[in-house]
C-alpha positions in Angstrom: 0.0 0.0 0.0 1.3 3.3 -1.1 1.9 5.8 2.0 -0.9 8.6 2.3 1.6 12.2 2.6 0.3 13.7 6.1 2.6 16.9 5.2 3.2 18.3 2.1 5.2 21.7 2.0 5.8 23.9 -1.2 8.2 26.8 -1.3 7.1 28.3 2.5 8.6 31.3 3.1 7.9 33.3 6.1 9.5 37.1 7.3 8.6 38.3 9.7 8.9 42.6 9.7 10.9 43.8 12.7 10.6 47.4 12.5 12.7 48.4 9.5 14.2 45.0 9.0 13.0 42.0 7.5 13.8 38.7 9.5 13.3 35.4 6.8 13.0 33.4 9.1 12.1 30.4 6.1 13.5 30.4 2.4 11.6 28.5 0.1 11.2 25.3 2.3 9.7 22.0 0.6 9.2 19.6 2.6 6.8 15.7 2.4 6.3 13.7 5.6 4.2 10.3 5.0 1.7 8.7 7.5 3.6 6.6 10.0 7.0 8.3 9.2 9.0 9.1 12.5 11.1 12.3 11.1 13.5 14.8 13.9 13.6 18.4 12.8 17.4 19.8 14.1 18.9 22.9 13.7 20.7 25.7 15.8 18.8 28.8 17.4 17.6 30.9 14.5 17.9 28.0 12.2 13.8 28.6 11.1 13.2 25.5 13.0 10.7 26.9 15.7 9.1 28.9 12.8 8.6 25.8 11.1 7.2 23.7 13.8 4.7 26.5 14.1 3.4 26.2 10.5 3.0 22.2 10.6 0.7 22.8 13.6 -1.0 25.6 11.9 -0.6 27.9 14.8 0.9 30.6 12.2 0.6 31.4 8.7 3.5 31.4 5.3 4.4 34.5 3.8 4.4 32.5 0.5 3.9 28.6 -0.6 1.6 26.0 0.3 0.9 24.0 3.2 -1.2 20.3 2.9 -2.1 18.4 5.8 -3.5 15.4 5.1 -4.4 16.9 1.4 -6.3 19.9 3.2 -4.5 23.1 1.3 -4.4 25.8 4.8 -3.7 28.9 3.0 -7.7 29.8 2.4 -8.9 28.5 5.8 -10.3 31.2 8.3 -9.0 31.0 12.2 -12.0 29.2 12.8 -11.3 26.5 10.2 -7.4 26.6 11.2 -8.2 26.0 14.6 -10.9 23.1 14.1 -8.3 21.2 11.6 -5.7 21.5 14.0 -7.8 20.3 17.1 -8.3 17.1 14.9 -5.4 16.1 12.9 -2.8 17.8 15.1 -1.5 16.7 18.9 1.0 19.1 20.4 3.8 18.3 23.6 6.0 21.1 24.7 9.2 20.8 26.5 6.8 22.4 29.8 3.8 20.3 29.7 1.4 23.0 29.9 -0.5 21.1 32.6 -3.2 23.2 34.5 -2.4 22.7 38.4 -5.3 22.1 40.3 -7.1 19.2 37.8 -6.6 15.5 37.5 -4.9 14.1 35.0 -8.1 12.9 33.6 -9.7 16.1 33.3 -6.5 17.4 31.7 -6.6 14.7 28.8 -10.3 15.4 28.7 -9.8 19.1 27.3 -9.5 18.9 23.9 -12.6 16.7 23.5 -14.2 19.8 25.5 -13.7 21.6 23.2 -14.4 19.1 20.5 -18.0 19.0 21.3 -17.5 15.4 23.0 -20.1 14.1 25.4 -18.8 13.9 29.1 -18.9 10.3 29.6 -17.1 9.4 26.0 -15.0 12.2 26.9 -13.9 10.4 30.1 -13.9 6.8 28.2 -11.4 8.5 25.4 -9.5 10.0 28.2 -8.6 7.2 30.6 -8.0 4.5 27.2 -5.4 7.6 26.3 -3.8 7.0 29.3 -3.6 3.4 30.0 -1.8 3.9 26.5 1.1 5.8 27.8 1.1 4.0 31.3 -1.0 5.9 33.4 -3.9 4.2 33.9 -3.1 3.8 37.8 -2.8 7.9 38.2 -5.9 9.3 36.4 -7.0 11.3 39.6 -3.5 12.6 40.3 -2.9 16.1 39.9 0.2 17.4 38.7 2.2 18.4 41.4 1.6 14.6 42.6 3.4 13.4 39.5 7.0 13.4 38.3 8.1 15.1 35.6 7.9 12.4 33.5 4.0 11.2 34.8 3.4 15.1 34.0 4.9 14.8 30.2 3.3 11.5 29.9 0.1 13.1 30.7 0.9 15.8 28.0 1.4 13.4 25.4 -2.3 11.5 26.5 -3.5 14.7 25.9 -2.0 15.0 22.4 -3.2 11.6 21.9 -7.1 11.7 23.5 -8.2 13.1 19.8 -6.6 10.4 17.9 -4.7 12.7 15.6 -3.2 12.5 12.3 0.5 13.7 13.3 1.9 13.8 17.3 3.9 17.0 17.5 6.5 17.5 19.2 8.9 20.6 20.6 11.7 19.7 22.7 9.8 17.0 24.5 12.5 16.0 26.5 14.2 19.4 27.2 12.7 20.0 31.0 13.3 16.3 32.0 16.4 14.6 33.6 18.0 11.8 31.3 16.6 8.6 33.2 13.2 10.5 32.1 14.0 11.3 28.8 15.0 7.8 27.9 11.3 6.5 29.1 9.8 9.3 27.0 12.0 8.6 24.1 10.9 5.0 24.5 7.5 6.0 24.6 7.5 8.0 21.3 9.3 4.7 19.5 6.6 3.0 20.7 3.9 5.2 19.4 5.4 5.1 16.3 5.8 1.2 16.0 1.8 1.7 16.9 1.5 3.7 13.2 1.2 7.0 14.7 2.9 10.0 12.6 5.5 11.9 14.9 7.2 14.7 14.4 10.0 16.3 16.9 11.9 19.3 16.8 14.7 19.0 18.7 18.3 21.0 18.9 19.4 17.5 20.3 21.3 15.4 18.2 20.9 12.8 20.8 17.3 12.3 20.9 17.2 13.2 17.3 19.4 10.0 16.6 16.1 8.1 17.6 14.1 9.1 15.3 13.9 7.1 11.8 14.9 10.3 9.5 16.6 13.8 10.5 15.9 17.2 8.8 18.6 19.8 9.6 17.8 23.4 8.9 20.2 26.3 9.1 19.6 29.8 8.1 15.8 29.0 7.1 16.9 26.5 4.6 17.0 22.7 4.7 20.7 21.5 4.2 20.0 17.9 5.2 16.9 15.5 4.4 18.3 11.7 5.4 17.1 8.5 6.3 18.8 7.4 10.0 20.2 4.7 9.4 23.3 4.3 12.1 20.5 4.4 15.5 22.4 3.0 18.4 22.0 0.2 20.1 20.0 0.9 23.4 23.1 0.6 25.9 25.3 2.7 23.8 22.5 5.2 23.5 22.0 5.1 27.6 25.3 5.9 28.2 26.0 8.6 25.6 23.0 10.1 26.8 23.8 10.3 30.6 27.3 11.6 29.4 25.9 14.5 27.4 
């Protein structure tokens, strides 16, 4: 079976006017993802990588070129439209979790389907099944500050998941987490992907990048390097070059 492209990108380009000065902050970036592909965006600070990240969740909009997700052209959608594709092709972690403090983690994962227009009790079905999936089942009626840091990213990534989207996206997922944590998380996202799911990860980390199954390298709004990964290490070797970074 032929793969189904969840991202197709055509000549973006995005500046960004600073006063006087025009920042590009992309330059005619192409770019094709296909469902179940597990792809690492890399690049330095100020590479366009951030900027890029924020286009392929639809959270801002090209200066030029075309964006597809899923074949849905996003150039001619209103905010309305934008933000009703992205609640359901689309699930975001951040490197902070966004967690809200004084709800369960049930009710956290429940939110999207809120505002979905999900009934309450399939809202709470979808939630707990999305967290027995990342190994929470035991903790739904924890709040956060009775979690770890790694419960509370897990619960992030339920979150991302409760809608059964498209494409997981991720931004420095493991950037706010020790590396004993960011190995189970990293574990976590391999096996998501070996599920089918579509994940994307931008990441300055060449490290956790190395996990992923093909790297794209931006620098100076450009992308310089589109490969397959094909050296990943083996699990021990990866530990400890990990805990010596």
């Amino acid at each position: 079976m032929v793969n189904e492209p969840v991202i197709e990108i055509q000549d973006m380009t995005k500046v960004y006017q600073m006063g006087d000065i025009k920042v590009h902050a992309l330059r005619g970036v192409s770019l094709e993802i296909q469902k179940g592909e597990y792809v690492a965006i890399m690049g330095a600070s100020g590479s366009g990588k951030s900027t890029l990240m924020n286009m392929i969740g639809l959270l801002d909009r090209p200066t030029s070129g075309t964006y597809k997700i899923r074949g849905v052209e996003s150039s001619k959608l209103s905010k309305g439209q934008l933000a009703d594709l992205r609640n359901q092709e689309i699930g975001f972690v951040f490197q902070r979790f966004n967690l809200l403090p004084r709800i369960s983690a049930q009710r956290q994962v429940e939110l999207p389907l809120f505002y979905a227009g999900v009934t309450s009790r399939k809202s709470r079905e979808m939630a707990r099944a999305a967290l027995e999936r990342v190994g929470l089942g035991d903790r739904t009626h924890h709040r956060p500050d009775e979690l770890s840091g790694g419960q509370q990213q897990r619960v992030a990534i339920a979150r991302a998941l409760v809608n059964q989207p498209s494409l997981l996206l991720a931004d420095e997922p493991t950037g706010a987490l020790d590396s004993q944590t960011s190995l189970e998380v990293m574990a976590l996202f391999e096996e998501l992907h070996a599920q089918g799911l579509t994940v994307v990860m931008v990441t300055h980390d060449p490290l956790v990048a190395g996990r992923a199954k093909r790297v794209v390298t931006l620098s100076d709004g450009k992308i310089v390097s589109d490969k397959a990964n094909g050296h990943h290490l083996n699990l021990a070797a990866w530990e400890a070059a990990y805990e010596n970074h």
